[in-house]
N, C-alpha and C positions, 0 to 999 in steps of 0.2 A: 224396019218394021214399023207397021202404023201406028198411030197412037189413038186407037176410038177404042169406044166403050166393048166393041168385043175382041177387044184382044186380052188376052191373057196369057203371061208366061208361063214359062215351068217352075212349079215349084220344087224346092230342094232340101227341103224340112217338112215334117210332119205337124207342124205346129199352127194350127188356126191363127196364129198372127198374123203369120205368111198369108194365110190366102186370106183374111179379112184386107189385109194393106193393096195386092194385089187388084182387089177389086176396087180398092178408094184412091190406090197412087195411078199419076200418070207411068209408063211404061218405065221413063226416065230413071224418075224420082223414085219406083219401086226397085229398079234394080242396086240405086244405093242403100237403100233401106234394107234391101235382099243381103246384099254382103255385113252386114250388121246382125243382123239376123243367123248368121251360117257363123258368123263369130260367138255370138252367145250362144252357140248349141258345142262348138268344137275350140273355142281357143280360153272361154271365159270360166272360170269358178269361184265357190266362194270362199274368203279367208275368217277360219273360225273364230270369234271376237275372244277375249279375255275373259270376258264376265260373259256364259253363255247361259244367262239367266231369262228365262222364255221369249216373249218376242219380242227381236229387237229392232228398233226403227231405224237406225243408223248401220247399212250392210258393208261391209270391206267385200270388193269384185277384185282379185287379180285376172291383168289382161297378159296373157302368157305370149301372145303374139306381140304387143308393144312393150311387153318386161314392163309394167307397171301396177299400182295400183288405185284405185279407185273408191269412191265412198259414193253409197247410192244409199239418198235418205227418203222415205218414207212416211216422215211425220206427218200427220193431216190429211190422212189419203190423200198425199200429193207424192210423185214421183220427181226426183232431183239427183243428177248425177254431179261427180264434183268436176268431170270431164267438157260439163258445160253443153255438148252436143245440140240437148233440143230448143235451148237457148239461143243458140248461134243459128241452126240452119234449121230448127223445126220439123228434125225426124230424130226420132227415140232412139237412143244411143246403146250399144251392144251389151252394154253395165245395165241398164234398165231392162233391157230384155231378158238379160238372164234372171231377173228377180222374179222377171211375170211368168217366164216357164218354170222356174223353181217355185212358185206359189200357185201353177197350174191355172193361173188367168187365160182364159182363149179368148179374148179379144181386147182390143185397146181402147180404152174412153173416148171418146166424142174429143175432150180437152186436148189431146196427141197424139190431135190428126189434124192437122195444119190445113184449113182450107184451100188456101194456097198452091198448094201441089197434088191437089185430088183433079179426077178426071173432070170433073162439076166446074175446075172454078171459071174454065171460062164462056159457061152460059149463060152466065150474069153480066148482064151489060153494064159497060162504064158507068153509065149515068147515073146508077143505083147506088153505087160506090160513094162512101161521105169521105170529102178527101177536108184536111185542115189546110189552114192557109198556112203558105209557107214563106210568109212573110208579116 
């Protein structure tokens, strides 16, 4: 399958994540992002805290597919999973996604979406690019 700006997959969820990523990921990059996605609608929930005294910023995600569990904090409108995901490879991790469809977010911030692997990033030429010396 080709990877230009009009292709576009199937989506498999009803959730404007989905087709906002869709249109900003390469074909690639959107299909891992996709199975991330289809895990926070069917394998992910959340575990009710102790003190469930109004909102809380620190969430418990069990992931019933990996038998584990998860802390997805929220302090600072910033998004952070303790699974580390968009840290590592810089696509929003299936812990995070369940937060933003449980709090009915339909789109994802500018901040995670990784330049990188959007359909854009390479019409930007090298030369433009500040690179550090690496030495």
């Amino acid at each position: 399958m080709a990877d230009d700006k009009n292709c576009y997959p199937k989506l498999t969820t009803p959730l404007l994540l989905e087709k906002q990523a869709s249109v900003f990921y390469t074909i690639i990059i959107f299909y891992i992002f996709q199975v991330e996605v289809q895990a926070a609608c069917y394998t992910c929930g959340h575990l009710p805290s102790p003190n469930a005294s109004g909102a809380n910023d620190n969430i418990s995600i069990i992931d019933r597919e990996k038998d584990k569990e998860y802390k997805v904090d929220l302090s600072d409108n910033k998004f952070s999973c303790s699974c580390k995901m968009f840290e590592r490879i810089g696509i929003l991790c299936r812990h995070i996604l369940w937060v933003l469809k449980d709090r009915g977010f339909d789109h994802i911030s500018k901040e995670y979406l990784a330049l990188r692997w959007s359909k854009s990033a390479t019409s930007h030429p090298l030369s433009t690019c500040c690179w550090k010396k690496l030495y």
